[in-house]
N, C-alpha and C positions, 0 to 999 in steps of 0.2 A: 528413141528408136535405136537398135543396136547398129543401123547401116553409117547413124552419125555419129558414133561414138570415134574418140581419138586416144587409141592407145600408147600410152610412153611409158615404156619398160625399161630399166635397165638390168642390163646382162649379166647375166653371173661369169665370172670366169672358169676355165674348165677344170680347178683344182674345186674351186667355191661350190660348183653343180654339183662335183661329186660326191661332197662333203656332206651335200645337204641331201643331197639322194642316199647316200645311206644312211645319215639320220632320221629319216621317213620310212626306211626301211624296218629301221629296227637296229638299236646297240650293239641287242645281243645277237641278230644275224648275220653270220657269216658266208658271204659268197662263195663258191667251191670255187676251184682252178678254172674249169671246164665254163662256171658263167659266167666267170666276172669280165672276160673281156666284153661279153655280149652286153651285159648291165652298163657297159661304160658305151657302147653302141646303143645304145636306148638312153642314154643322159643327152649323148649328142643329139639326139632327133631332137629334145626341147630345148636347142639351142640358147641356153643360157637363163631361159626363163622362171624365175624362183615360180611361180603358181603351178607353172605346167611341171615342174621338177616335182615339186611336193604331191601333184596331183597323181603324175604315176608312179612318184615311190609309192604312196600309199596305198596303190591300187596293187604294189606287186608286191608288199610286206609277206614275207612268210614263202611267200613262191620258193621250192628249191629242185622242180625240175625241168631242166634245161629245155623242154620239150616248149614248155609255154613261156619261158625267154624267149625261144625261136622265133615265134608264132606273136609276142607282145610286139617284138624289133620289127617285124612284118609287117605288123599293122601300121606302126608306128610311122614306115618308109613310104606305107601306099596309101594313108590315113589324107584324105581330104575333106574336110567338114560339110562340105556343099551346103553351105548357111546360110543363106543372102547377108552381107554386111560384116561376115566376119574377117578377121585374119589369119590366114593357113596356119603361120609360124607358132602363135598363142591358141587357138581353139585346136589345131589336132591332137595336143595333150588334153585339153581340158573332157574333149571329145573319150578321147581313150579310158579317160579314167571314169565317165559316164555308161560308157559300152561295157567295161570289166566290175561296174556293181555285182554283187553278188547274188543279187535274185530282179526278177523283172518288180517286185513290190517297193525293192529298193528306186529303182528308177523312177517308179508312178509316185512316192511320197517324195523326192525330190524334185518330179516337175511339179508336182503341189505348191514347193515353197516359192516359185515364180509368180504367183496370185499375190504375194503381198509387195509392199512398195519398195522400193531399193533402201538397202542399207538399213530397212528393217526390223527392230525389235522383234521377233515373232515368238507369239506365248505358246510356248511347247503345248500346255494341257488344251489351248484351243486348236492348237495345229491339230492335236492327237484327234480330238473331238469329231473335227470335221473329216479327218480320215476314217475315221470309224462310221459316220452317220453317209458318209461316200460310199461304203462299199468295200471299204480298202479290207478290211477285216471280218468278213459277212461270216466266216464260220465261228467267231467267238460268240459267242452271247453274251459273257460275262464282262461288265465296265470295266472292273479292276485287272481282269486280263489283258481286256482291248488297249489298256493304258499300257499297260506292262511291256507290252507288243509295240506300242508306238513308242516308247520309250528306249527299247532294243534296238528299233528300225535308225531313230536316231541320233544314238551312240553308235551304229555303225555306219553312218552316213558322214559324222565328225571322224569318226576312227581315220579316214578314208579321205578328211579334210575336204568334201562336197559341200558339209554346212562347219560354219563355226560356234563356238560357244559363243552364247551373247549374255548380258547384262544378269546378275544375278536381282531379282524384282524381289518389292514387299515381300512378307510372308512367305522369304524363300523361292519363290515361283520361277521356273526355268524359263531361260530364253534362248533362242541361236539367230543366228543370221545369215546369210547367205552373200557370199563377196560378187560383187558387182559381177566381171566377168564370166562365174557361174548362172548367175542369175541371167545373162545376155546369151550364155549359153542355151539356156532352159527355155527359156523366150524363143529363142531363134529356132530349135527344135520342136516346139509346138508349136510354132507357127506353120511351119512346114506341113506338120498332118493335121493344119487348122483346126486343130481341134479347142485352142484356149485362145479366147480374146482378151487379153487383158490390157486396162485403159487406167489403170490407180492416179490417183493426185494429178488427172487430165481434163483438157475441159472437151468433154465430148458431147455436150447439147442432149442429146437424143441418145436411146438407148440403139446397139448398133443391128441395122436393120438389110446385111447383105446376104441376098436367096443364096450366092455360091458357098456363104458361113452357115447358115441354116440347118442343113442338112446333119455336118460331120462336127457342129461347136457342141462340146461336152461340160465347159468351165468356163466360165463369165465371171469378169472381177473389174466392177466399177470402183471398188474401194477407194476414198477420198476423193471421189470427181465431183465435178460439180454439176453433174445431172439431178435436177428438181422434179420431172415429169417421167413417168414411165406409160407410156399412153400411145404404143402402139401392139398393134395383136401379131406378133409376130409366132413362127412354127418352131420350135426347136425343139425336135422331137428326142435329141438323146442328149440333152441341157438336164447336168446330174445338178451340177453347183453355179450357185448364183451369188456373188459378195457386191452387198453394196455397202456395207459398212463406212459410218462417218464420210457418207458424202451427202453432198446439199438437197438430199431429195426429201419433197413433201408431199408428193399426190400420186398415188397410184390407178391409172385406169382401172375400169369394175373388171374388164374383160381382159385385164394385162396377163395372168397364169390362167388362161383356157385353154393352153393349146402345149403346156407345159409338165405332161403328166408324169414323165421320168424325173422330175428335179425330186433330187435328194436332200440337199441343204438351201437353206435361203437365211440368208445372212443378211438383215435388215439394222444392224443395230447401231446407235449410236446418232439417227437419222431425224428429222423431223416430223414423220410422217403423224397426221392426226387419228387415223383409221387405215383400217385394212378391206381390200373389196373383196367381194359372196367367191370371185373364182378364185379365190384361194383355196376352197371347199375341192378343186379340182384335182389339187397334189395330192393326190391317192399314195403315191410312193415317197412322199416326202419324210427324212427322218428327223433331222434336226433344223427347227425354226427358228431363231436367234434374235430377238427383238430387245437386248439389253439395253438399257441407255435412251432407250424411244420415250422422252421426259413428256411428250406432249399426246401422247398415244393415250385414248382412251374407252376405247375397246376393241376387241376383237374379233370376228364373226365366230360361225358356230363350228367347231374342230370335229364335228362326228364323222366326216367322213376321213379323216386322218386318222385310221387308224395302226398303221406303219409308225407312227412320229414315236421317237426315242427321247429326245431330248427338246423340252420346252423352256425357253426363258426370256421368262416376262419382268425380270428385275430392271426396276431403274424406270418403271412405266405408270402411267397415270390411270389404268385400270380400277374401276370399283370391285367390279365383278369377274369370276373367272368365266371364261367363256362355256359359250355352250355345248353340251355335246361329248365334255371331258369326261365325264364316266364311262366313256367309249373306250378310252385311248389305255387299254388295256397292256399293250408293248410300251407304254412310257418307261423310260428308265431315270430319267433326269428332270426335275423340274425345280427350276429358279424362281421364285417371287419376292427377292430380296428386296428392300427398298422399295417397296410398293406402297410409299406412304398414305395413296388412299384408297387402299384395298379395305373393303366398308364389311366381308361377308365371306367365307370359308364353310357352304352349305355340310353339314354333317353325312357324311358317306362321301364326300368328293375325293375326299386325297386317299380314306381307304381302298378305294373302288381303283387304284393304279397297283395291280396284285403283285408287281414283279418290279416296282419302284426302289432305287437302288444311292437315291440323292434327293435330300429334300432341304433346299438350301433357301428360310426365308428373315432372315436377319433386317432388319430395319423394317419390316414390313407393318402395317399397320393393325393389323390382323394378330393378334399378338396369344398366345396356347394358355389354356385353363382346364380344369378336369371338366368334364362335359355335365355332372350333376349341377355347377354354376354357370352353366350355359344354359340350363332348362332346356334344352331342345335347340335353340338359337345358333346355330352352328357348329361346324368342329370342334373337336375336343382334345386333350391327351390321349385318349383312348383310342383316338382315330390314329395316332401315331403310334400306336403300338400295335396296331393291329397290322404295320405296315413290316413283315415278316423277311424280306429282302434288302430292308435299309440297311445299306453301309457309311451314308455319312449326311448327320442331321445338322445343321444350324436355324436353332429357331430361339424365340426372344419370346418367355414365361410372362403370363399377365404377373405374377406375384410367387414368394419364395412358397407358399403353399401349391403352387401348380408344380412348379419345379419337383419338391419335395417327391409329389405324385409321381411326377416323369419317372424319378429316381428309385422309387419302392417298386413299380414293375418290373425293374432288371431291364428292361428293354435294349439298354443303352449299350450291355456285355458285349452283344453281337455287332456292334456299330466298328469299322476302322477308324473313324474319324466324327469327332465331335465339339459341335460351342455351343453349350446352355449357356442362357444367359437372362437378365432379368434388371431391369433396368432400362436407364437413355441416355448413359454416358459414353457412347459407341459411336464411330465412324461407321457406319453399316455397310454404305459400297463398296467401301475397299475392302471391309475385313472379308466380304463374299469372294476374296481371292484367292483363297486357300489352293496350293497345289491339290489337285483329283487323288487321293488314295495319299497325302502325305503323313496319316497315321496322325492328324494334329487332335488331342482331343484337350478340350476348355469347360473351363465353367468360368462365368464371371456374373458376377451377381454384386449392380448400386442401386443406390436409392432406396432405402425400403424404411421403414421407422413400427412396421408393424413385426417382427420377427425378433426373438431370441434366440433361438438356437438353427442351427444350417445342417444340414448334410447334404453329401454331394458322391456323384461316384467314383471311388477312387482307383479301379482297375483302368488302365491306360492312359489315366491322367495327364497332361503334360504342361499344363498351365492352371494355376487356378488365381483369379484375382476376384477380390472383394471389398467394395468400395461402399462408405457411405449407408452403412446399416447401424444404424443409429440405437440400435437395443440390441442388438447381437449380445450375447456374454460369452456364447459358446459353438466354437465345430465342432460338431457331434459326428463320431467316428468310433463304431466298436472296436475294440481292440485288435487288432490283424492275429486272425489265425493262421497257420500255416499256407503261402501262398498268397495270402493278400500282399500287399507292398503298394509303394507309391514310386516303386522303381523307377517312372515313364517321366515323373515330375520334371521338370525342365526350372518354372519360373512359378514366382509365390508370390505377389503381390498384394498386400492386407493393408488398408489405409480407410481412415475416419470412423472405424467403430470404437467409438469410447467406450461404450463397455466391456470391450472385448480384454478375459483376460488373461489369455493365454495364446498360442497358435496351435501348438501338436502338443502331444505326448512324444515321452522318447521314442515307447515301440514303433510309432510313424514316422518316429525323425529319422530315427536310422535304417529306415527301410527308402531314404531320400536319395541312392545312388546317382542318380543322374541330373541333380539339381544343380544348376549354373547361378541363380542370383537368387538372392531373397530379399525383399523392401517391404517393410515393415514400419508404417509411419499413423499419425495422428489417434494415438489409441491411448486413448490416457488411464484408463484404470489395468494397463498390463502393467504385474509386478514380472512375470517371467514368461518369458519368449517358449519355451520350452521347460514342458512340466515332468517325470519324475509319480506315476499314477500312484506310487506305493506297489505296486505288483509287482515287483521282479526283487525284494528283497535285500538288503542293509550289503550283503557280500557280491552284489553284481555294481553297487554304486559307481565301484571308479575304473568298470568298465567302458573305454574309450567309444567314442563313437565316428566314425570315420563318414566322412562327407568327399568323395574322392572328386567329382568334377566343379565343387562349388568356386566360382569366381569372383563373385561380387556380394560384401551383405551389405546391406543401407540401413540403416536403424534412423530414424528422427520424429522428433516432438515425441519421446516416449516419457514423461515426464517422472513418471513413476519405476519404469523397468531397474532391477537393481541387478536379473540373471539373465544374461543367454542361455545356457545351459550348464548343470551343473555338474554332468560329465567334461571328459575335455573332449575336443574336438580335434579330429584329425584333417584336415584340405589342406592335400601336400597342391591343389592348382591353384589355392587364395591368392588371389592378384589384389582387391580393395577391398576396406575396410571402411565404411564412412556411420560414423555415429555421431549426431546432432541434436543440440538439446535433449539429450539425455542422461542427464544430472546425475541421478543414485545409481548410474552403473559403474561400478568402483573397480569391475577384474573381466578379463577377458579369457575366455575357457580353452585357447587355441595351444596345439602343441606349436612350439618354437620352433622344434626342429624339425617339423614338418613344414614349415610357412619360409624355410628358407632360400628355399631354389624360385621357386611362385612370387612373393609378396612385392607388390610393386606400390604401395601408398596406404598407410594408413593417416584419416582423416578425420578432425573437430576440431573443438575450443580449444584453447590452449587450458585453460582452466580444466575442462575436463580430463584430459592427460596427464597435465599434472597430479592429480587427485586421482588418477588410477595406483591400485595396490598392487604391489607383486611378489611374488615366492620370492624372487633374492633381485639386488641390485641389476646383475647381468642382463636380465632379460630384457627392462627397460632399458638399459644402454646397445644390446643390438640389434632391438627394432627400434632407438629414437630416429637411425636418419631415413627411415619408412613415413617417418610422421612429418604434415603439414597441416596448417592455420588450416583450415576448410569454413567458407560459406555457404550459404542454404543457398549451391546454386545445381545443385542433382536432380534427378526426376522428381524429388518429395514435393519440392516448390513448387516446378511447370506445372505436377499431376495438381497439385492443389489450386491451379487459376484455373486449368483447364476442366478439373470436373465440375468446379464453383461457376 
């Protein structure tokens, strides 16, 4: 409760306030004559307090007419928080800088972030999520917009120092958090216009059941309590959101959402619950249901009359079957069935029948995509995925490289921002379903397979491809880029355990590799060269360089056989490592020198094999030896080899 909270500040002194007030101000802003004495009269109101200081620089960055100095100093002098439990000195900044957001949107996603628990991680693309499935954003339609928006909102909510950055997660995935004090803030302000009950990581027995709350509670967040029953019928007629997220609940009353027809989000996930009750059927206006993580859930009731619902996710759940009624749910834009490891049944027309579907994210699931002529009729298909004309970002797991192949001869894929084909079971499937919403990630990884020779895959937006454990591979199959193609987007290359493989690219693809950071290339034993040389370009283009600008890292190991990298030279003026391991007949390294000179931070193997390297003249070996050390097989090559074994 913020009325027991005990605050101990120390003061800035009045040279340190100021110091620090114009650095929130802005470097490059300069105060005129006329304000600055006023500016230093509005330092004084937050009496020494670094939060309140930084809270209304931030709030008055850029400000350069006097008029609303005047009018800031004013508030500032007659600013009393009227908060039960606060202290005047500290909240009438914090206050001030609440009152001068920049739009009323700003303030309603900021009390938002009071729902989660103090000092909490809070994942941006969920935060966005449920602002958008709230209402916060009713005129956009578009997901990738709505993100875009929530991701503006904030960045200027940080700009402004109301939230801070937080943790950068997996897969890149944003976070912020909210510093205590704000958060006490935001608490104590919504309590006030009772509109938000929040109880996180509390033990509050019983769901809370006060007629004077009833009426005006709009946002409920049990989040981490340890409430197990929900098993009273209570009225909350303008209850948009409901979090009970990873608390100890496992029974929900039949009749708990009969009287709850405004809720927009219900946030069940991470919960015990075994089932769900028929008055769920009730939330006419509910948009996003969130039942991630619900491991012992194993069914649903029937969704027809949800037909409002935006965003459905049932990953991480013990479903066989998708629920009833889902061909209704024509406004879906979102649906997760990741990790649905016994999902038995994907009826053909289910997922075509969501016209305006925009996210189809089922990675680990059990349910795994084929072309629908080897389905005989027996459920969805590839086809059924492509008929899906709105999808911007697919992750699904191919019964076999021939369904894939499929996926990939439709084109389907062009229109996608964001994609992971994959085919195989060497995947962490929950987590990889983490992908930041719109982060343009697009994969292919494709292990396990012993029936396939040749691959292709699509190369426009590419940003990862790894291929693991295809045990007859000889070849990636890739027409030659005509104008336009490239694999510019490429990031990461991962190629391990095709022994037959016996090559990787062609030139024309290798040097279309702009954006490539690492390449590992391991357990392939019949590669003689890494990089092949088609004959198509001609005896007078050969010792045409090829420039690899962002690459950092190449891994080469157990290539037994490789004798070339490539047999142009190689330009990565950013080559920071070099690790080549058990790889006996590679006698010369194709790198310009004087490019690898500012960058190169270790080159790594056998002593044996170093020595046995050739080179144009002595020098070169003597100004890259003190780059070189001993290296053991202790790199990803090894971990990746217990870990896919």
């Amino acid at each position: 409760m913020c009325s027991q909270r005990t605050i101990k500040v120390d003061a800035l002194t009045k040279d340190e306030s100021w110091t620090l007030f114009k650095e929130k101000l802005g470097t490059d802003f300069v105060l005129s004559p006329e304000i600055e004495p006023i500016a230093k009269d509005v330092v004084e109101e937050c009496d020494g307090l670094p939060l309140g200081i930084i809270t209304v620089g931030a709030a008055m960055r850029g400000v350069d007419d006097i008029r609303i100095w005047r009018n800031a100093l004013e508030d500032l002098e007659n600013s009393r928080p009227d908060l039960e439990g606060l202290e005047d000195d500290v909240f009438s900044c914090l206050r001030f800088g609440f009152d001068h957001l920049k739009a009323q949107i700003h303030r309603d996603c900021f009390l938002y972030c009071a729902l989660y628990r103090e000092d909490d991680q809070i994942g941006c693309d969920s935060l966005i999520e449920k602002w958008m499935a709230d209402g916060f954003f009713d005129e956009i339609e578009d997901r990738e917009k709505g993100f875009d928006k929530g991701y503006t909102i904030i960045n200027d909510l940080k700009d402004v120092c109301m939230l801070e950055k937080g943790e950068l997660g997996d897969f890149n995935r944003s976070f912020v958090r909210m510093h205590d004090l704000l958060r006490d803030l935001a608490i104590a302000i919504t309590r006030k216009s009772r509109q938000f009950v929040v109880k996180v990581s509390s033990n509050v027995g019983k769901f809370p059941r006060d007629e004077n709350l009833m009426d005006d509670v709009i946002r409920v967040s049990l989040m981490y309590s340890n409430i197990e029953l929900l098993s009273c019928r209570s009225k909350f007629p303008k209850l948009s959101t409901l979090l009970l997220g990873g608390s100890s609940l496992v029974y929900i009353d039949r009749f708990f959402f009969e009287h709850m027809q405004n809720l927009r989000v219900l946030d069940l996930s991470d919960t015990e619950i075994t089932w769900l009750p028929q008055s769920l059927s009730n939330l006419v206006n509910l948009h996003a249901l969130l039942l991630r993580g619900c491991w012992v859930l194993t069914e649903v009731p029937s969704l027809v009359q949800l037909r409002e619902l935006r965003v459905l996710d049932l990953s991480g759940t013990a479903i066989r079957y998708l629920p009833d009624g889902m061909d209704g749910l024509t406004n879906l834009r979102c649906l997760s069935l990741a990790a649905t490891g016994s999902l038995e049944m994907v009826s053909v027309g289910a997922i075509s029948s969501f016209s305006h579907l925009e996210e189809l994210l089922m990675a680990g699931s059990k349910w795994t995509w084929s072309s629908n002529e080897n389905r005989n009729g027996r459920g969805a298909g590839v086809e059924d995925i492509v008929r899906l004309m709105y999808l911007k970002k697919l992750l699904v797991d191919f019964v076999d490289l021939s369904a894939l192949s499929s996926y990939v001869r439709s084109g389907h894929w062009r229109s996608l921002n964001c994609f992971v084909l994959r085919v195989g079971n060497a995947f962490n499937y929950l987590e990889e379903t983490k992908y930041n919403f719109y982060s343009r990630e697009c994969q292919v990884n494709v292990s396990d397979s012993d029936c396939m020779n040749s691959l292709a895959f699509p190369e426009s937006n590419l940003t990862k491809l790894s291929i693991t454990r295809l045990h007859n591979l000889s070849t990636i199959y890739m027409e030659e880029p005509v104008q336009g193609d490239n694999l510019a987007n490429l990031k990461y290359i991962e190629i391990g355990f095709c022994p037959k493989l016996k090559y990787v690219l062609s030139v024309r693809w290798f040097q279309t590799l702009q954006s490539l950071e690492e390449m590992d290339v391991s357990y392939c034993q019949a590669m003689e060269e890494m990089v092949v040389d088609m004959g198509d370009l001609g005896e007078a283009n050969n010792n045409i360089p090829i420039t690899l600008p962002r690459l950092k890292r190449l891994i080469l190991s157990h290539l037994p056989n490789l004798k070339s990298i490539c047999k142009r030279t190689l330009i990565c003026s950013s080559l920071e490592e070099i690790v080549v391991l058990n790889c006996p007949m590679l006698k010369t390294l194709p790198f310009s020198i004087n490019s690898l000179s500012s960058s190169l931070k270790q080159i790594e193997g056998s002593k044996r094999w170093w020595d046995s390297l050739e080179w144009d003249n002595t020098n070169t070996k003597m100004h890259l030896q003190p780059f070189f050390s001993e290296g053991q097989e202790r790199h990803g090559t090894k971990r990746k080899a217990d870990s896919i074994s």
